[in-house]
C-alpha positions as CSV (number, residue, x, y, z in Angstrom):
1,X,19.4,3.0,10.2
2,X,18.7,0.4,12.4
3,X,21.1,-0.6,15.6
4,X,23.0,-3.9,15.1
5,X,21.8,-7.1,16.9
6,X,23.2,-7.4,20.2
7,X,23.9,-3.4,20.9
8,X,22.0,-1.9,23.3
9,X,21.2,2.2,23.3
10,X,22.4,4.6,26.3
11,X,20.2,3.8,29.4
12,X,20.5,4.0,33.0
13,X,17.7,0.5,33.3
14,X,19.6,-2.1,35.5
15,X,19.0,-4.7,32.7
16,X,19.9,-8.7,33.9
17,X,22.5,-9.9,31.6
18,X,21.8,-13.4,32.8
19,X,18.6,-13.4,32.3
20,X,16.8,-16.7,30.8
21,X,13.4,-15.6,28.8
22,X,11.3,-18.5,27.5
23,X,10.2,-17.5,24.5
24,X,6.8,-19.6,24.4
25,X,5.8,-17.8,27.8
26,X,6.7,-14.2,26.0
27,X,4.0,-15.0,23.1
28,X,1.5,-16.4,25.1
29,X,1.3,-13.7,27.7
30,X,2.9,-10.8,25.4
31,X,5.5,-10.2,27.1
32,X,8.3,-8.7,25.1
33,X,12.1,-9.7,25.8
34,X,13.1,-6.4,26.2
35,X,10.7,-5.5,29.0
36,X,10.9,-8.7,30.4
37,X,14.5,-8.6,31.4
38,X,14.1,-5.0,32.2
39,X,11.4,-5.8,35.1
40,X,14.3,-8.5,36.1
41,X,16.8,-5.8,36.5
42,X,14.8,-3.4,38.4
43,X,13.2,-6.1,40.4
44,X,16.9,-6.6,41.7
45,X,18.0,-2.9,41.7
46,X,14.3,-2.9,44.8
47,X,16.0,-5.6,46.5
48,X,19.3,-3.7,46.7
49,X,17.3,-1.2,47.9
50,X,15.5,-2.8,50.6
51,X,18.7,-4.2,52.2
52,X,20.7,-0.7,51.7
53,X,17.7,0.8,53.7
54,X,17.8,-2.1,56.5
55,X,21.6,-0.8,56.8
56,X,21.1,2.3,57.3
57,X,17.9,1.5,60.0
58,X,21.1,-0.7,62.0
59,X,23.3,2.1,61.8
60,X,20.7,4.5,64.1
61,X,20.2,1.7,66.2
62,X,23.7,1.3,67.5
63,X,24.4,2.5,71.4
64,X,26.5,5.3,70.1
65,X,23.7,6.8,67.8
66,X,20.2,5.3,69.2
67,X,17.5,7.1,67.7
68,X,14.6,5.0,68.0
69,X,12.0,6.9,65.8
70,X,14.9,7.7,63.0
71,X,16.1,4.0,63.3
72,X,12.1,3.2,62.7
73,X,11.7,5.2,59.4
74,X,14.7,3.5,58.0
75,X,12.8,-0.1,58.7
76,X,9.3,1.5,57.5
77,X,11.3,2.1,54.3
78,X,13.1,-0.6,53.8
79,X,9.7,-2.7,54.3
80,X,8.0,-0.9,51.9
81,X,10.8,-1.1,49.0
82,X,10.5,-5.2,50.1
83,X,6.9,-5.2,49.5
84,X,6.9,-3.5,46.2
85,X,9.7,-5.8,45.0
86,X,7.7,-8.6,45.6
87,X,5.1,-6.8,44.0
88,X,7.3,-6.5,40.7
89,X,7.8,-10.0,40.9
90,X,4.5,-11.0,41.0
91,X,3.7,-9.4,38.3
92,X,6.6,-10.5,36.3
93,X,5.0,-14.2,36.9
94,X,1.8,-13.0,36.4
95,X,3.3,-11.7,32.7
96,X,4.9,-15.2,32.2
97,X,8.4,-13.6,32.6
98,X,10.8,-15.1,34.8
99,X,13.0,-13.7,37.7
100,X,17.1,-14.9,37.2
101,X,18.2,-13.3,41.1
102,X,20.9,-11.2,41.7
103,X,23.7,-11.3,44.5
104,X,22.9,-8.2,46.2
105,X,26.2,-6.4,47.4
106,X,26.8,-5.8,51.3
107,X,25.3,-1.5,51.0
108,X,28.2,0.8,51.4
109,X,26.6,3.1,54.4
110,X,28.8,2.3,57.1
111,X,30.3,5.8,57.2
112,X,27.0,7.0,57.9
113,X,26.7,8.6,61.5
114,X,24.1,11.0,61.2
115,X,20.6,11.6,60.0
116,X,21.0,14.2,57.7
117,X,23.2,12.4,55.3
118,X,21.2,9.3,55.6
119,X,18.1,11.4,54.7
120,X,20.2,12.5,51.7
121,X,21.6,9.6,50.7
122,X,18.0,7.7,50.4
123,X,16.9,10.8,48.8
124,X,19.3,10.2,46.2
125,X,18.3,6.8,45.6
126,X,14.8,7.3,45.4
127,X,15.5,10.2,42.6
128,X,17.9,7.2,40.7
129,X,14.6,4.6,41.4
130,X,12.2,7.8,39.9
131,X,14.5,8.0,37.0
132,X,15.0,3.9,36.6
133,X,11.2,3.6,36.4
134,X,10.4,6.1,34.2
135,X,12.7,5.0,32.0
136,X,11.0,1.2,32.4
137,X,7.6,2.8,31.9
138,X,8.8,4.8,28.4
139,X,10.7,1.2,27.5
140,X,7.3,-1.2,27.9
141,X,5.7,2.0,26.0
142,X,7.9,2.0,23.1
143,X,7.2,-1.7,23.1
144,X,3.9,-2.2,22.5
145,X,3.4,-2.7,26.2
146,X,1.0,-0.1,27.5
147,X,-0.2,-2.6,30.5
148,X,2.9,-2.8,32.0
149,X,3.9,1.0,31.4
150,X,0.5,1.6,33.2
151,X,1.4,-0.8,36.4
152,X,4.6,0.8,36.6
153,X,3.5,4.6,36.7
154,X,0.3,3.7,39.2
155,X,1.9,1.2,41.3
156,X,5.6,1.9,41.5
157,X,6.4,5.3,40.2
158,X,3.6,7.8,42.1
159,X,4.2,6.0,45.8
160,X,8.2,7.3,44.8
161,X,6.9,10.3,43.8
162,X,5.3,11.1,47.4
163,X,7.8,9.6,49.2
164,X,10.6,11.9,47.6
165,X,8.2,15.1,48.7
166,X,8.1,13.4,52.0
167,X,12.2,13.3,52.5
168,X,12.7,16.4,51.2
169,X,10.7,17.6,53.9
170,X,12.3,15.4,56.4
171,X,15.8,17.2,55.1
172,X,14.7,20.3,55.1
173,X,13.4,20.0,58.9
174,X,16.7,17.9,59.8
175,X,18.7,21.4,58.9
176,X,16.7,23.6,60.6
177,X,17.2,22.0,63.7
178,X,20.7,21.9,63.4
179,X,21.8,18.4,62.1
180,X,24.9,18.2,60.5
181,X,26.5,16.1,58.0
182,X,28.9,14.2,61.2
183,X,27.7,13.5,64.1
184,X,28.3,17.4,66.0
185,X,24.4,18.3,65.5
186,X,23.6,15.6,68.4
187,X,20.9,17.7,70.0
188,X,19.4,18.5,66.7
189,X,19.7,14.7,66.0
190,X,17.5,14.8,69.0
191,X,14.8,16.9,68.4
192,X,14.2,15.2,64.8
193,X,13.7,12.2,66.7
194,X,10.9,13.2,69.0
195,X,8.8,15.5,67.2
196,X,9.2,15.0,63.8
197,X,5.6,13.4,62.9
198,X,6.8,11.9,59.5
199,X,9.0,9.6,61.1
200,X,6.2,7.7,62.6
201,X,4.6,7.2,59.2
């Protein structure tokens, strides 16, 4: 039995209920609605990302944290989630599609004090971003849409896929020398922040 017009199936996509397809640009560039507002959504859900990750970088850059190197990998991240949304983007005009913009809430990470949380908390998001494109790759699949599933495995997915091994490394390190969840593991804090060589990548 077929789902009624208008009802959507369970998914965790960030779909763009605004969006405005044009559906001339759909059938001259195959571009099916579906996907097309889907890469709108998740387009939006990298910028969130990029300005949640440019919080946390401010919050290790205060006086009563300053860790340089920690404060560093938080901008190196939020760069690279900038870069790839403009990267989805680009390739959403390059499909024909259209982009409808999202506000972007203020990121909820002012509670943040310490490294090991922040570690966690992006490690978190990168696991919902893992699961959002997936599901975005499996969508433009089930669609007829094998070009986009492929862009979205080889140019979004795997970099997420390294990058997760890469925190969970960086957490792993962070609690064996000492940091805590507040701010009592200072001198653990401290040692991340010198010698930890993946910060500096």
């Amino acid at each position: 039995m077929a789902e009624p017009a208008g009802k959507r199936l369970k998914s965790s996509l960030p779909l763009c209920t605004a969006h405005r397809s044009s559906a001339t640009s759909r059938a001259r560039h195959n571009l099916q609605a579906a996907v097309e507002e889907a890469l709108c959504g998740v387009s939006s859900l990298l910028w969130g990302g990029a300005y949640w990750r440019q919080a946390l970088a401010s919050v290790f850059e205060r006086d009563d944290v300053a860790l340089p190197r920690v404060a560093s990998f938080f901008h190196q991240e939020a760069l690279k989630q900038e870069e790839e949304a403009e990267a989805m983007l680009g390739y959403l005009a390059e499909r024909g599609g259209n982009y409808c913009g999202k506000d972007i809430q203020k990121p909820g990470c002012e509670g943040v004090c310490a490294v090991l949380p922040a570690l966690e908390l992006l490690r978190l998001q990168l696991r919902e971003e893992v699961g959002v494109l997936i599901e975005l790759s499996q969508l433009a699949r089930n669609q007829g849409d094998p070009h986009t599933a492929s862009v979205v495995k080889s140019h979004f997915l795997t970099p997420r896929v390294d990058r997760l091994k890469l925190l969970g490394d960086l957490v792993t390190s962070a609690r064996r020398v000492g940091c805590t969840n507040d701010q009592t593991g200072g001198f653990g804090e401290y040692i991340l922040d010198e010698l930890q060589e993946e910060l500096t990548r």
